[in-house]
N, C-alpha and C positions, 0 to 999 in steps of 0.2 A: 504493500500500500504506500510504504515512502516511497518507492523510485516511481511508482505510478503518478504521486502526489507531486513530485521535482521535475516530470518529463509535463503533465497536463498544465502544472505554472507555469513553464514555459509559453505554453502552448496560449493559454491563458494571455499574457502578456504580452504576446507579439500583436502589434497595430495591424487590424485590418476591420472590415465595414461595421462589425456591432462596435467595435470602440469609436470610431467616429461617430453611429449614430448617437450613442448613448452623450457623449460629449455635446454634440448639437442639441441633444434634445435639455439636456439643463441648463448647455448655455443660454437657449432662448426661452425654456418654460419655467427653471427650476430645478431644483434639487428631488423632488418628486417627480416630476415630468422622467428625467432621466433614469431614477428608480423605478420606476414603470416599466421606460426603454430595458432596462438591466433583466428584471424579472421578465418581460418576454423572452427575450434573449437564453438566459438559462433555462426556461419553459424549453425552449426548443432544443437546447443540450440535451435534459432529459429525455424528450422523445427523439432522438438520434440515440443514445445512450441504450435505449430501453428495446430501439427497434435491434441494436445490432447484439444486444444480449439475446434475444430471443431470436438474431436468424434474419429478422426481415429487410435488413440492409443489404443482404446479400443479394438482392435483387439487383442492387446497383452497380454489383460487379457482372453478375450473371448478364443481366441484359443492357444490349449498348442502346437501345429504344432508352427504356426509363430512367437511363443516366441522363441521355441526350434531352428528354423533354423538361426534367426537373431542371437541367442546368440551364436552359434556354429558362425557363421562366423565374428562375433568380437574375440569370442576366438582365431580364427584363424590367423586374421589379428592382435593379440596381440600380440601373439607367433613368426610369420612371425617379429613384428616389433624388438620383443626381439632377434630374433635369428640372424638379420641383426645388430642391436647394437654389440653385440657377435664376430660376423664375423669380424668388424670392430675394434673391441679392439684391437683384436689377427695379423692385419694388419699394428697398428702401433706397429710397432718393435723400440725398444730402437735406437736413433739416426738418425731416420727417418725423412722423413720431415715434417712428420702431416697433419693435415687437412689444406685444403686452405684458404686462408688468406680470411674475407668476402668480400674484394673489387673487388676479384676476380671471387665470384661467378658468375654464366649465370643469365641473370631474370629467366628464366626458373625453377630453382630452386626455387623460392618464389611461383612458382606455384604447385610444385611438396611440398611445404611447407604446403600451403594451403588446398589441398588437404588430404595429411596428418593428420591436424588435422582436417577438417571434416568427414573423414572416423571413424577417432580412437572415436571419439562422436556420429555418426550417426550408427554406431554396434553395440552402447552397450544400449542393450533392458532394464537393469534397468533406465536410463535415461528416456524414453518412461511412463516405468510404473508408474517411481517416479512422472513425472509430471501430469499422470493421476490422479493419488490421490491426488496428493499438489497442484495443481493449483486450480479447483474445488474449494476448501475449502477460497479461497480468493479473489472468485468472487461475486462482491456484488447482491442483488437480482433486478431483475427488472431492467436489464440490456442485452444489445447484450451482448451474450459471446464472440463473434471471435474477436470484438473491443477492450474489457477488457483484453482478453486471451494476445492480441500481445502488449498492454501496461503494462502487468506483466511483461510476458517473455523478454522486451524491460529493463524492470528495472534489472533482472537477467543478460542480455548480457549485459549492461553498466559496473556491477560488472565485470563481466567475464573480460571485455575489462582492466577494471581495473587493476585488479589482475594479470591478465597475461600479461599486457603491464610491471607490475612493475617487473615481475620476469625474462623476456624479457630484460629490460633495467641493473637490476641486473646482470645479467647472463655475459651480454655484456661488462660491468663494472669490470668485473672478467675476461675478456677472455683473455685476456692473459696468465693468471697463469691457466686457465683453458684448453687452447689448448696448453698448454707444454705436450709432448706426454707421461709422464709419468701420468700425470693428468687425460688427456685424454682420455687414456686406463682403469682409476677406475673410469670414469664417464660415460663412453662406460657400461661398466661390472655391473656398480647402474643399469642405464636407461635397460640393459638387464634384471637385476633380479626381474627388480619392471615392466617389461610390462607379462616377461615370469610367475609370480606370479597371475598379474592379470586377465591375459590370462585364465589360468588352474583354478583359481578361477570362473573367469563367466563362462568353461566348466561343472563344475561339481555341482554348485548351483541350486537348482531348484527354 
């Protein structure tokens, strides 16, 4: 469980789409906003976690069909998330009034939060694959797998929870100099060019 726990912090750690969203979403909503982001995000760890203890991730190796359409509709919904970032730069205009203060947001938004980050993690079929081959490898013998599967994947979401609570609380910690609308708009313009990247990236990977 420790080297499992040292190789998934890694893993945990390294920048790609859920840490930007999660960052975007407190820098403009809040610190809850982003906790929302966070807990979809892990939502979907566990079900990648759960499907590949039980077998059904191996779908994605088995067939190049189900790999290929899952991966097209993350690339899409990448794209989709970048190109709404984008739209959103170019809307705050110099002396605007910016994004809404988080006190003001609806709850409704921490679901639309939520959401979000489950989607941007449950699209992206290397996630599926990765855990197909990594998990296996750190299941002891002579064991139920589905019980050990969801106490691995349990110690990966606690990281996750971690990490992205801290950069949630960071983000929030920053918001002010961060929802100044000139800020704003090159935080808008990053979050576009690192989903629209990753987007076209998982389109064209095989």
């Amino acid at each position: 469980m420790i080297a499992f726990a040292l190789v998934a912090g890694l893993v945990t750690i390294t920048p790609g789409p859920d840490t930007m969203l999660v960052l975007s979403s407190a820098a403009r909503g809040g610190v809850g906003r982003g906790l929302a982001t966070a807990a979809g995000t892990v939502s979907g760890v566990y079900c990648w976690g759960l499907a590949a203890a039980a077998g059904a991730s191996a779908v994605l190796t088995a067939s190049e069909t189900a790999y290929t359409a899952l991966k097209l509709a993350g690339a899409a919904y990448l794209l989709w998330l970048g190109a709404t970032a984008l739209r959103s730069s170019f809307r705050r205009a110099p002396g605007g009034d910016g994004p809404t203060h988080p006190d003001a947001e609806p709850t409704r938004s921490l679901g639309r939060a939520y959401l979000r980050g489950l989607l941007t993690n449950l699209l992206n079929p290397k996630i599926g694959v990765f855990y197909l081959s990594f998990l296996p490898q750190f299941l002891p013998r002579d064991v139920a797998v589905l019980p050990a599967g969801v106490l691995l994947t349990s110690v990966h979401v606690l990281e996750g929870l971690l990490f992205l609570g801290t950069v949630s609380f960071l983000a929030h910690r920053a918001g002010g100099w961060l929802r100044t609308p000139k800020v704003s708009r090159v935080l808008d313009r990053i979050c576009a060019t690192v989903f629209i990247g990753f987007g076209l990236r998982l389109a064209i990977t095989r």
